[in-house]
N, C-alpha and C positions, 0 to 999 in steps of 0.2 A: 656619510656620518660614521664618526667611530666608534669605538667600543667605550672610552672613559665618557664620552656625550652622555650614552644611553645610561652609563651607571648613574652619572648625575642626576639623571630624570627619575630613576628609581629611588636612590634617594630621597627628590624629592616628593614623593608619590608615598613616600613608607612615612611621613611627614604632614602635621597642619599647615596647608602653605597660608603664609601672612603676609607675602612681602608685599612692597605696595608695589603698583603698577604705574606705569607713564603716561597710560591710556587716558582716554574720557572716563568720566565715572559712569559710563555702563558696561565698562570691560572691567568682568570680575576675578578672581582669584579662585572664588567657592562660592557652586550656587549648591541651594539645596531646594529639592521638589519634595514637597510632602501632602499627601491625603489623608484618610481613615486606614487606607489598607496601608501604605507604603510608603519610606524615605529615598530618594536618590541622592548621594555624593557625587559632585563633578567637580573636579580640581583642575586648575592652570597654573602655571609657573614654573619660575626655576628654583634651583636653591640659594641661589643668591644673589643680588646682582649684578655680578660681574663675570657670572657664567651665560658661554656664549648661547646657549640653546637651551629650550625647555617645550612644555607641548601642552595637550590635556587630556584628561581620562576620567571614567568613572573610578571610585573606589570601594565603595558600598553600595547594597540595596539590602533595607531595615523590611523585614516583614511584621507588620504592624497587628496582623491579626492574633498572632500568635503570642500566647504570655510570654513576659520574659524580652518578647522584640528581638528575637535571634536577627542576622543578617549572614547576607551574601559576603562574601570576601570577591571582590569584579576589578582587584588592585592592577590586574593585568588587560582589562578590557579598552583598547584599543580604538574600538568605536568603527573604523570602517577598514578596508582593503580593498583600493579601486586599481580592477589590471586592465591594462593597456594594450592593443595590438594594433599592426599594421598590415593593412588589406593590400597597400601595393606594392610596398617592398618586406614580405616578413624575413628576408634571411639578413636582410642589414638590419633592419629594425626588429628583432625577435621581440616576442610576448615579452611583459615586464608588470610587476605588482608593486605598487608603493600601500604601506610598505610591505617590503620584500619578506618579511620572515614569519613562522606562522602565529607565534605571540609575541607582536613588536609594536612602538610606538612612531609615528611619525613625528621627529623633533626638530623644532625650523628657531631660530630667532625667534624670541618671544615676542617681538614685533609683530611677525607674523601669524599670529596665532589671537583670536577673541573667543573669548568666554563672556555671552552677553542672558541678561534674563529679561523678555521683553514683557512677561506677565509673572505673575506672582505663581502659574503651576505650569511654566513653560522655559524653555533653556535653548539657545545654541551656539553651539559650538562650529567655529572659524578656523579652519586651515589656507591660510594664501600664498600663493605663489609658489607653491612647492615642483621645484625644479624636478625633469623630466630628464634621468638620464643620457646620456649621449643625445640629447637636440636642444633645443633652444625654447623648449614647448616650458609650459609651467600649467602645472593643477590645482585648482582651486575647489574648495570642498566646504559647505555647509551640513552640518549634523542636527537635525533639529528633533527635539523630545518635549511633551509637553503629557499634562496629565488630563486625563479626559473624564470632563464633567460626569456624563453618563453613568460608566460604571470604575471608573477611579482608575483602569487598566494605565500604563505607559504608553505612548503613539510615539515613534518613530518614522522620519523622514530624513529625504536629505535632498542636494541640488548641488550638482559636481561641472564646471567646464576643465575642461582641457584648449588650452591656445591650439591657433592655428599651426599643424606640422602635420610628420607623420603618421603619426599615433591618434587613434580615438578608445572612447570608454567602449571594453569590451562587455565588462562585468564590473558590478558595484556588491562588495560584502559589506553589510550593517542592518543591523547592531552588531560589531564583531565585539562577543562578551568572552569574557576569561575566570574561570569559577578555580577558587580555590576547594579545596575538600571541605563537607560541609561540617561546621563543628569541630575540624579537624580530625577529622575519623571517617575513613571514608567505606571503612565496612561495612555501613549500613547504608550506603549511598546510592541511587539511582539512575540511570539515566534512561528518556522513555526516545524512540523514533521510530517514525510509524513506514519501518521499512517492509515491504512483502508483509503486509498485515499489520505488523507492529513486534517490536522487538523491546527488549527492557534491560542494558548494561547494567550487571551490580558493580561498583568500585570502577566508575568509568576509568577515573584519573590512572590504574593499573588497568585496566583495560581496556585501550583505545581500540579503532576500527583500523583493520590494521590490511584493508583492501587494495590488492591491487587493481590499476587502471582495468576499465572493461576491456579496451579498444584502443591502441596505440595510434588508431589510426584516425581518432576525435579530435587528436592536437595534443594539446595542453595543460588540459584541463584536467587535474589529477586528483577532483571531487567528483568528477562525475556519473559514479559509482549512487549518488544520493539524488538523481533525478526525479522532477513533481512535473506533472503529472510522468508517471511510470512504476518501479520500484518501491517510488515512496509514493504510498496511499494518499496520504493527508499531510497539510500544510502544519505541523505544532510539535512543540518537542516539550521537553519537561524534563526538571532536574529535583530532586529531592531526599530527603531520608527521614527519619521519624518522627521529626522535628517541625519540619515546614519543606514546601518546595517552589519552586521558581517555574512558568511558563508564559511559551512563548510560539506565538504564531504568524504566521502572514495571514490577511486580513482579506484575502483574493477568492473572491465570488467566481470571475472568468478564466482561472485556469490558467495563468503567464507561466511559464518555461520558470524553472527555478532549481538550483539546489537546496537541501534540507540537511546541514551540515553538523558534524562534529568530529570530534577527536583528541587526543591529548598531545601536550607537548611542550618542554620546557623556554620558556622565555628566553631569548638572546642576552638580555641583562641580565638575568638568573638563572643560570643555565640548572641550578640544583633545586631549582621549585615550580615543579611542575603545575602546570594549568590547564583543567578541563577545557577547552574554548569552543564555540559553537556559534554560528551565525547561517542566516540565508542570503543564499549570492541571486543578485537578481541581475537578470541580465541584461542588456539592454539593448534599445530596438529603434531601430532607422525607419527614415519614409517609403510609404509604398512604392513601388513603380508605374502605377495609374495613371499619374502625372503626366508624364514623360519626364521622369528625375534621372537625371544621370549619375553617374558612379560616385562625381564628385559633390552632387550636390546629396548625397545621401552620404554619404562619409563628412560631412560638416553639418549635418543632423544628429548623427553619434556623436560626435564633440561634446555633446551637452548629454546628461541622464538627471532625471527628476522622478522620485521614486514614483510620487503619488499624480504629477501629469502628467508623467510616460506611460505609466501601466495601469495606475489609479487603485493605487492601494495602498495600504498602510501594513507594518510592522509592528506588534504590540506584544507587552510583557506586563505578567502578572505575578504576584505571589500567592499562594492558596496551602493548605494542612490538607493533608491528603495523600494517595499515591497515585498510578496511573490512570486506575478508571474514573478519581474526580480529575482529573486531568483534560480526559477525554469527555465527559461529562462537558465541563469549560467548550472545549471546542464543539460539541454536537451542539448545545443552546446558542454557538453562534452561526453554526450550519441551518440549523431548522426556524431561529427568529429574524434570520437576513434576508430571508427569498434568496436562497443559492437555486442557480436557473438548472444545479443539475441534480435539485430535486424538484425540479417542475410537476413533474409527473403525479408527485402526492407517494404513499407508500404505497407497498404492494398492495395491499389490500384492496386498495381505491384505485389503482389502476387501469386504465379501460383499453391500455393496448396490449394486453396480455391476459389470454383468454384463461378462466377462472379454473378451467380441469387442470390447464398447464402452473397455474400457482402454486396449488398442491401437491405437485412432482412429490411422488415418495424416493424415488431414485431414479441414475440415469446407469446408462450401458456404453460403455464405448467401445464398439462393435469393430476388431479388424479383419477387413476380408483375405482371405489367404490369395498368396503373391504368387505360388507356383505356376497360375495359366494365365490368362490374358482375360478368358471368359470367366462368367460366374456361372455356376448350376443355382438359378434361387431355389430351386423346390431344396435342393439338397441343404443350400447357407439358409432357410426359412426351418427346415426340422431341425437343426443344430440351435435355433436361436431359441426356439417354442421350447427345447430340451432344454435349457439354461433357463428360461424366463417359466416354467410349470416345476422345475423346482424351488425354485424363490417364490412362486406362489403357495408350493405345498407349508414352507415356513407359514408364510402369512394365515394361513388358515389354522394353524395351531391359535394364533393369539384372536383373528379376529375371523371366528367361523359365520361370522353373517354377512359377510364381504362388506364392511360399512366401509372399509378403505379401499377408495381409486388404486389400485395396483401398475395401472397403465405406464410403461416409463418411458421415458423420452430418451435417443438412443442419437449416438455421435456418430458417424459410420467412417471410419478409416478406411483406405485403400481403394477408393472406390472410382481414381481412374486411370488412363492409358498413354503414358509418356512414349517418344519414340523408341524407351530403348524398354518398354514395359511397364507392369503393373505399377503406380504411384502412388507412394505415400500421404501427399500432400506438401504440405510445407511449402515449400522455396518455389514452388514452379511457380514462372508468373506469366503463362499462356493459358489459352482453354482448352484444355488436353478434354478430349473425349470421354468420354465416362463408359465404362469396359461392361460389354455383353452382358447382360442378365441384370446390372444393377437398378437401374428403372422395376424389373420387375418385384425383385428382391422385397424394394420398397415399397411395393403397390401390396405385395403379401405380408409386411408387415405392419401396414396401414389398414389393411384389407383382407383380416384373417379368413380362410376359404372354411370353414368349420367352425359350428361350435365348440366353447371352451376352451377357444383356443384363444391365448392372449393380445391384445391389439396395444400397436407404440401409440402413445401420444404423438408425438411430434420425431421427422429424424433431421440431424445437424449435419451440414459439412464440415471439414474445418481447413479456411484458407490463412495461410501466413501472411501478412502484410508487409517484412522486416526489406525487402526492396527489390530491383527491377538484378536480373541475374546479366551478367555484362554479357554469357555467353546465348544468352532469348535473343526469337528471331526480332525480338520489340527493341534493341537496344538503339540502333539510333536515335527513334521519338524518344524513347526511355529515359536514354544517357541526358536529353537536350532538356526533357518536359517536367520529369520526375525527379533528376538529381539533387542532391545538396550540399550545398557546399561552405568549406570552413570561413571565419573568418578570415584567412589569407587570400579568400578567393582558388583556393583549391579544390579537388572534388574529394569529396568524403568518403573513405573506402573503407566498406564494412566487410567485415568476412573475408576477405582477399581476393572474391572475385566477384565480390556483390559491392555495387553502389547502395548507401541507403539513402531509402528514397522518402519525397517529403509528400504525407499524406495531405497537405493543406495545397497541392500542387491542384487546380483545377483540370488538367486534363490524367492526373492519377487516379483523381477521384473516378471520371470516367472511367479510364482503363478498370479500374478495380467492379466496379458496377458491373461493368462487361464480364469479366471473368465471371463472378458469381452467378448471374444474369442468363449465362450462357450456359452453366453448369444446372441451372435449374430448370432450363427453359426443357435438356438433355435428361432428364427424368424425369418428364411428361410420362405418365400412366393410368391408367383411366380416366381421362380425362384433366387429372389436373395435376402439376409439378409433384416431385415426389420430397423434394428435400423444400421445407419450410424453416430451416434454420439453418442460422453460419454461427460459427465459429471461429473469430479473426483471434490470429495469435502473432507471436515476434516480438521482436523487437522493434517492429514500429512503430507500437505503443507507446514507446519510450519520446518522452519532450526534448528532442537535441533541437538546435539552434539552426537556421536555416539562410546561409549570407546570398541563395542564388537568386535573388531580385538585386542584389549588386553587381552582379555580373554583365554587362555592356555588352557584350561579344553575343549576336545574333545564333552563330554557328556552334558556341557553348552551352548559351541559355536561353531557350524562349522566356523571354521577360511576362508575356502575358499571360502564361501558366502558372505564374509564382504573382500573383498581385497582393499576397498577405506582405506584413510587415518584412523587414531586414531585420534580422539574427536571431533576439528574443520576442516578446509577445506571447499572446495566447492563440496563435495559427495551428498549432497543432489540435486544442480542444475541439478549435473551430472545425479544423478540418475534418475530424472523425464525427460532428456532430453532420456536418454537409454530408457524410461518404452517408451515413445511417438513414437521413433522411432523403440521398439519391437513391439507395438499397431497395430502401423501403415505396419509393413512390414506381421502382421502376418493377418490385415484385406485385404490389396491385395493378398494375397494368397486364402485368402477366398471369392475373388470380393464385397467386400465392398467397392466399391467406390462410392460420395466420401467420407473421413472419415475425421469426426472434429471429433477435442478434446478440451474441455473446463478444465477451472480449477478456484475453487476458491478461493480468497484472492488477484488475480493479482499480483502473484510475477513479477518484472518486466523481471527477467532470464528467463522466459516461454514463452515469444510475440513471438519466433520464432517459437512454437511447438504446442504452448497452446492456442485457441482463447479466447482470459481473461473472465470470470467473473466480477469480482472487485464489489465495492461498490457504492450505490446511494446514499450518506446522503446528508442531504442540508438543511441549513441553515434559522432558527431555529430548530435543529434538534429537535425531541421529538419522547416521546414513540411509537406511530403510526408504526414506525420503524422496526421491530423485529431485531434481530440478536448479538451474539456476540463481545465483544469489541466496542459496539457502538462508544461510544465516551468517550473524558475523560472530567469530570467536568467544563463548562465553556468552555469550547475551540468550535470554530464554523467551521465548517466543511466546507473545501474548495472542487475545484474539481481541486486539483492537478493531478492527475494521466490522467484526462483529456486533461489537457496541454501539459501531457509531451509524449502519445502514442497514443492521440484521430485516427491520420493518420495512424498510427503502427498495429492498431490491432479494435477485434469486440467486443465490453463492451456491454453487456446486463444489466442490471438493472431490480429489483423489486420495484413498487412501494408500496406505505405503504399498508397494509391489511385494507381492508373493515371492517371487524370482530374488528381487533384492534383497529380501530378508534370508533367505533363505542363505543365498551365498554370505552372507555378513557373518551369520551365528551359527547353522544349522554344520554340527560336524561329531565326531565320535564321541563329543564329552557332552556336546548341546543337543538334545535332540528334539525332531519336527516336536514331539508333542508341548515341548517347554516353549516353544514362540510364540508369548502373547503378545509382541511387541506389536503386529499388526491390529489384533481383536483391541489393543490399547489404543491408539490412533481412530482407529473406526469408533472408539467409545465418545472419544475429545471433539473429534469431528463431527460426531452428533450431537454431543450436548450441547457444540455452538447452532446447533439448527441447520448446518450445511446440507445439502443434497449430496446422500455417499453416492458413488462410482463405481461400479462394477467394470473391470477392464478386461476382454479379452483380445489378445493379440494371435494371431494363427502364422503370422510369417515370422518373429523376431526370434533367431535363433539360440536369442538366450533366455527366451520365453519357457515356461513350461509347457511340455508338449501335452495339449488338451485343446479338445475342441469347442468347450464352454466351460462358464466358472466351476460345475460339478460334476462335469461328465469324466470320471475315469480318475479323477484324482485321488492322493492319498485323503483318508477319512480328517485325520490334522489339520490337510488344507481345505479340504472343502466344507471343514467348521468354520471359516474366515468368512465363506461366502453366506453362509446359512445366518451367521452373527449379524452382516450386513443385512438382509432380509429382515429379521427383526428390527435391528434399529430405523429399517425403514417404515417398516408397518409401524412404529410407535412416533415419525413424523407424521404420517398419513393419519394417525389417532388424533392430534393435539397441532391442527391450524393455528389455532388462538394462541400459541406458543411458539411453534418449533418454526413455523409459517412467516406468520404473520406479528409475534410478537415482539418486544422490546425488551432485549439482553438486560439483565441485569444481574450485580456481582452476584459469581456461583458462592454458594452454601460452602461452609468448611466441612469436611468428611474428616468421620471420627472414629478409627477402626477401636474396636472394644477391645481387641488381644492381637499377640503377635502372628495369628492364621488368617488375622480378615484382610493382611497386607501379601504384599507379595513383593519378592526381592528380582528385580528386574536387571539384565543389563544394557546398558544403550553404547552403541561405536558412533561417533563421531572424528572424522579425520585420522583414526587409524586408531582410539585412544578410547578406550573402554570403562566408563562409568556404572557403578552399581549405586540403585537408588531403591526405595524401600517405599511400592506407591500402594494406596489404599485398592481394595481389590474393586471399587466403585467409583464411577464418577459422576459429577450431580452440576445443575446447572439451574437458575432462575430467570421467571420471563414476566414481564409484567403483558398482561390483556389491554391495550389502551382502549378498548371496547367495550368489553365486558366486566373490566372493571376489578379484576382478581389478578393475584400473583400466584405464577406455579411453578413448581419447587420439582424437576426431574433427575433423578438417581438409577444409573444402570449398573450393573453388575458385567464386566469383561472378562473375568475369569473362569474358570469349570468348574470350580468349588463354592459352596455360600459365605456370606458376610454378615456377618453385625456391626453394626455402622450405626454411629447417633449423627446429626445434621444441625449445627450452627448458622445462626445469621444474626445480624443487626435490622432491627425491623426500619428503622431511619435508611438503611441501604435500599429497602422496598416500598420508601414512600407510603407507608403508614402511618396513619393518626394517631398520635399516643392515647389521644381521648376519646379513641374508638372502641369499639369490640368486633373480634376478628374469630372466627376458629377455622382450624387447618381440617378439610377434607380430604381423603385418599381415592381416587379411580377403584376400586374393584373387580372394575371391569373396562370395556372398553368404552362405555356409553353410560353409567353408573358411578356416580360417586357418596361419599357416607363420612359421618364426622367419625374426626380420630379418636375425641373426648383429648386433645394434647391440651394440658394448661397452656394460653399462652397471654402475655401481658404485652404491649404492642410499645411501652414506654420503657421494655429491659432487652436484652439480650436476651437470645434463645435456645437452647438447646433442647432440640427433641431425645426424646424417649427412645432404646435401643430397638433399631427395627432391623430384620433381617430381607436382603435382598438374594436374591435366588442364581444361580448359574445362567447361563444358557441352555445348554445340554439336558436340564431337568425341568420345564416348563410350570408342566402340571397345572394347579391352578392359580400358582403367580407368576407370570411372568418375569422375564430378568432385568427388572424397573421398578422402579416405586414413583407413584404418581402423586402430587399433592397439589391442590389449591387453599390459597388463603383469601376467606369471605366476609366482608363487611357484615354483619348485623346487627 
């Protein structure tokens, strides 16, 4: 197709099309879908007669809720993008997308193209015959949208062949939508993706995601940076600004392989008007190998993709007034009224495989053993640990001198065994390396304190990597054959450069991984029973890639009967980590490892039933401090989505920023140690989401601080980080019903009284140094779905005090306007007492100026302000 085509079709698209058609009269020109909430435009045609080619598109969506009936500007929304690959010849046949550009239209003969409405709140959309590139293949494509009784939402499907040749559907993109600036201003614009927790674009249209590929060595796929489950939390994105805003989710209970897309980009026919465009690529998925299917009769099962019988779900869009968190909102009431199986489990509260001291985790430790010898002295790594964990207790008894708070913490333990070439980190090894002299005991004494007062772990962690089989282990033959995976070209997948990644849905992986763990715990046996009752799976092989090695024919490449999940896409991969937790789990009660957690990171949300999450702490001003992958994307500020949406659901631990890293970022002859509160500010955010902070000590990392616990020997600067931690733990250990167990809900606006209750910050990110001006306090709210109260929690991060007043919308906290309510403050740790705050439950709110305390100066208020709001 050429360039004068395309302008045609824009033309006609900037246009009321009316021309008649040659059709039957159920091939339209304009349909229009309309409910309570929302209008759809779909347009077909050309501009005139006698032009050769024309196509269809949406051009509007009316949000009906909103006065006024603002709309979507979608003139560029294209509707699908279906790519193509060849399994048996990719280098004649390389990957191909019709169509090919990222905001483009497919334009055929208007012959070829129906615009039908076969119900009065249903529409689809016909593409036929659209010629294939260099073969002889043609693609035929069905778009279908209808409006749903129910809740008035949009439903999106589709049903795509491809002719016999070559080529089958690798991937299917739709609804591929194209958003102009909302209002035509798009400074106030949003955009919401629930990346690493959730992220939030302001002015997407200026500032796209501007990622480069993970992995060159995935193929092609140059989204794959937005992978579900992995990365991206949750299935929903959201577009908006003051006005009204647009969302949009997949509809997937089981977890299928998917990207969660966006990005900016100007239109082929308009190359000067740019278009936010955003869709999900869903991928698509071949026959088992169970069967006895062969290579070819499973490559003419791809031929065909059918959104909702391939994978069994639906795409859906909505309009809603609002910003992120009704957004999320939207998606939590479709998570918690669908039976998602991966909250089976019920919340934490209610959950009976996770023993109730371990709920209440006030904090964890991630304990590195030092690498210098091979053995460990435990008497000697047990007085270092006791030295670290009895000053974090001396904290805790400033606030709560009657010990009401479990202090016991649940500890990670690095380094804890014996590679051939020495002491091991973890990670990548994928044999069952020994576990090195004394560590069995280590664990047994800190399980099994030999004295009173002295403190006892809850629970300790291993942590194994799952990211794949290392080409250079003595496992790599079975490895290479049992656990590989491979591209759609029928290549192997090569991660890392010298790592295969490998497919956790592999049935004899799943074994091998069992064994590993299995083997490591059976090897820290000590008085009697294992010493490590928790893992900690990490990597990247968490991450959803696509898996073609049940195509593979060739006995001596691929054992076929190790890969019995689907071909490419599917939900194999949830499956698979749900099988590996429930082999974990049945093969450590065989071995009396009770009780057994399992952690995982990246917080797939398909894992809350199996997996106690990890997930991420970023907050806002993010900056380098930070460590970790896929930080953030350019500009975008880090929400606590995943907070919102499973806070009740599940156990999120968090690391706060590194000592070490902050340090080298800012600390130098004009910055000095005592001005870094960029950490004590992180530790603040991280707690007001309810996370469980982390205390980290590393002993081997040479760019560690050298110290042998969080307080032993440090400067007084830094070892106020650790004491601040300490607090904000003892004040989760106070307030179950909230920090625990409760249900996120929007934080309070914080109102410094003058310009001393703020403090002027700098943050670095990517080399590029921001000054922001943050309140010296931060405050968060939690609804009790229990008990039936909202509580309002305020810390003070800084060394000096604050006056601060505190805002809310009482509609934000599901209050009765025709109630009566009044706010109570804690006192104490087990005490609460009314404020006398006026408050009217039908207005807006703003408390009275209250002053919140330092750290540093305790006394008799600690550095929090506690509040509950009570029915009466």
């Amino acid at each position: 197709m050429n360039q004068p085509r395309r302008v045609l079709f824009v033309l006609l698209l900037a246009t009321i099309l009316g021309a008649p058609s040659a059709h039957a009269a159920d091939v339209h020109t304009r349909v229009e879908l309309e409910n309570s909430r929302m209008k759809l435009l779909i347009l077909r045609g050309k501009k005139k007669a006698t032009d050769p080619v024309g196509g269809i598109g949406m051009t509007q969506v009316i949000n009906k809720t909103v006065a006024g009936e603002p709309s979507f500007n979608t003139l560029f929304s294209s509707m699908f993008q279906v790519e193509l690959r060849c399994p048996s010849d990719p280098i004649t046949f390389p990957p191909i997308k019709i169509p090919d550009g990222e905001v483009e239209f497919v334009l055929l003969p208007i012959e070829q193209t129906e615009l039908e409405q076969p119900t009065s709140n249903a529409a689809t959309m016909r593409w036929m015959n659209i010629a294939v590139p260099g073969t002889s293949q043609f693609l035929n494509v069905d778009v279908l949208v209808r409006l749903r009784s129910s809740d008035e939402k949009a439903v999106w499907d589709f049903d795509i062949q491809v002719t016999d040749g070559p080529y089958i559907i690798y991937a299917v993109r739709c609804p591929y939508l194209g958003f102009k600036k909302i209002e035509e201003d798009g400074t106030d614009d949003f955009f919401l993706t629930p990346m690493t927790g959730g992220q939030l674009i302001p002015d997407p249209l200026d500032n796209g995601n501007n990622f480069e590929e993970r992995d060159p060595d995935e193929g092609f796929v140059t989204d794959a940076f937005f992978t579900y489950p992995g990365n991206m939390m949750s299935q929903y994105m959201a577009y908006y600004d003051d006005t009204h805003g647009f969302y949009f989710q997949a509809e997937d209970k089981a977890g299928f392989v998917k990207n969660v897309y966006w990005n900016s980009g100007a239109p082929i026919v308009a190359p000067d008007k740019w278009r936010l465009y955003t869709y999900f690529t869903h991928f698509n998925k071949g026959l088992k190998p169970s069967g006895g299917e062969t290579q070819a009769t499973i490559e003419q099962d791809l031929r065909t993709f059918n959104l909702r019988q391939d994978l069994g779900y639906d795409c859906v869009f909505d309009v809603f007034d609002g910003d992120w968190l009704d957004a999320t909102q939207i998606y939590r009431n479709w998570v918690t009224t669908q039976n998602a199986p991966f909250l089976a489990r019920g919340t934490l509260r209610d959950r009976v495989d996770v023993e109730e001291i371990n709920k209440v985790t006030t904090f964890m430790v991630r304990w590195g053993l030092p690498m210098d010898t091979d053995d460990i002295d435990e008497n000697a790594e047990f007085t270092k640990l006791q030295q670290s964990l009895q000053a974090l207790e001396l904290v805790r008894r400033r606030y709560d001198p009657q010990g009401t708070v479990d202090f016991r913490p649940f500890v990670l333990l690095g380094g804890y065994h014996l590679t051939p070439t020495g002491p091991g980190g973890g990670g990548w090894d994928d044999e069952a390396y020994p576990l090195r002299d004394g560590v069995a005991e280590f664990i047994d004494l800190m399980r099994n304190p030999p004295s009173q007062g002295q403190i006892q772990v809850k629970i300790v962690a291993m942590n194994r990597d799952t990211t794949g089989i290392a080409t250079d282990a003595a496992v790599l033959p079975t490895g290479l054959q049992k656990g590989i995976m491979y591209n759609p070209d029928v290549t192997p997948m090569l991660a890392k450069k010298v790592r295969y990644r490998s497919c956790v849905a592999s049935d004899w992986l799943k074994t091998h991984r069992t064994g590993l763990i299995m083997d490591v715990m059976n090897e820290s046996l000590a008085g009697g029973l294992a010493g490590f009752n928790a893992v900690a799976t990490t990597g990247t092989g968490n991450f959803a890639f696509n898996c073609y090695a049940p195509l593979v024919d060739d006995p001596l490449t691929v054992d076929r009967n190790c890969h019995l999940h689907t071909v490419g896409g599917g939900n194999y991969l949830s499956a698979g980590w749900v099988n590996l937790a429930l082999e974990i789990r049945a093969a450590a009660a065989t071995a009396g490892v009770q009780p057994l957690i399992l952690g995982m990171e990246h917080s797939p949300e398909t894992m809350i039933a199996h997996y106690i999450l990890v997930g991420r702490s970023f907050g806002f001003p993010l900056d380098d401090s930070l460590n970790g992958v896929f930080r953030t994307i350019d500009n975008a500020i880090p929400i606590s989505m995943f907070s919102h949406l499973y806070h009740d659901y599940s156990f999120q631990p968090s690391k706060p920023p590194s000592v070490t890293r902050a340090m080298e970022l800012y600390v130098d002859e004009d910055f000095l140690l005592e001005d870094l509160l960029i950490m004590r500010y992180r530790t603040a955010q991280i707690a007001m989401d309810g996370r469980v902070l982390r205390a980290q000590v590393d002993q081997s990392d040479v760019n560690s601080l050298p110290f042998e616990g969080p307080f032993i020997g440090l400067d007084p600067a830094v070892k106020d980080e650790g004491v601040y931690l300490a607090a904000l733990a003892t004040l989760r250990g106070s307030l179950p019903e909230y920090l625990v167990f409760g249900r996120t809900l929007r934080k309070p606006t914080v109102n410094p009284m003058g310009p001393t209750d703020s403090v002027s910050m700098d943050f670095k990110l990517l080399a590029v140094v921001t000054t922001h001006d943050i309140p010296r306090v931060v405050a968060s709210a939690w609804k009790d779905d229990v008990g039936g109260t909202v509580g309002l929690v305020a810390t003070n991060f800084t060394p000096d005090p604050a006056v601060v007043s505190f805002s809310f919308d009482p509609a934000d906290y599901e209050l009765d306007p025709t109630k009566s309510y009044i706010i109570e403050e804690r006192i104490d740790i087990e005490t609460w007492q009314d404020t006398g705050f006026n408050f009217d439950p039908s207005m807006a709110f703003t408390s009275p100026n209250v002053s919140v305390s330092p750290m540093e100066n305790p006394g008799l208020n600690p550095p929090w302000r506690i509040y509950r709001i009570v029915e009466i």
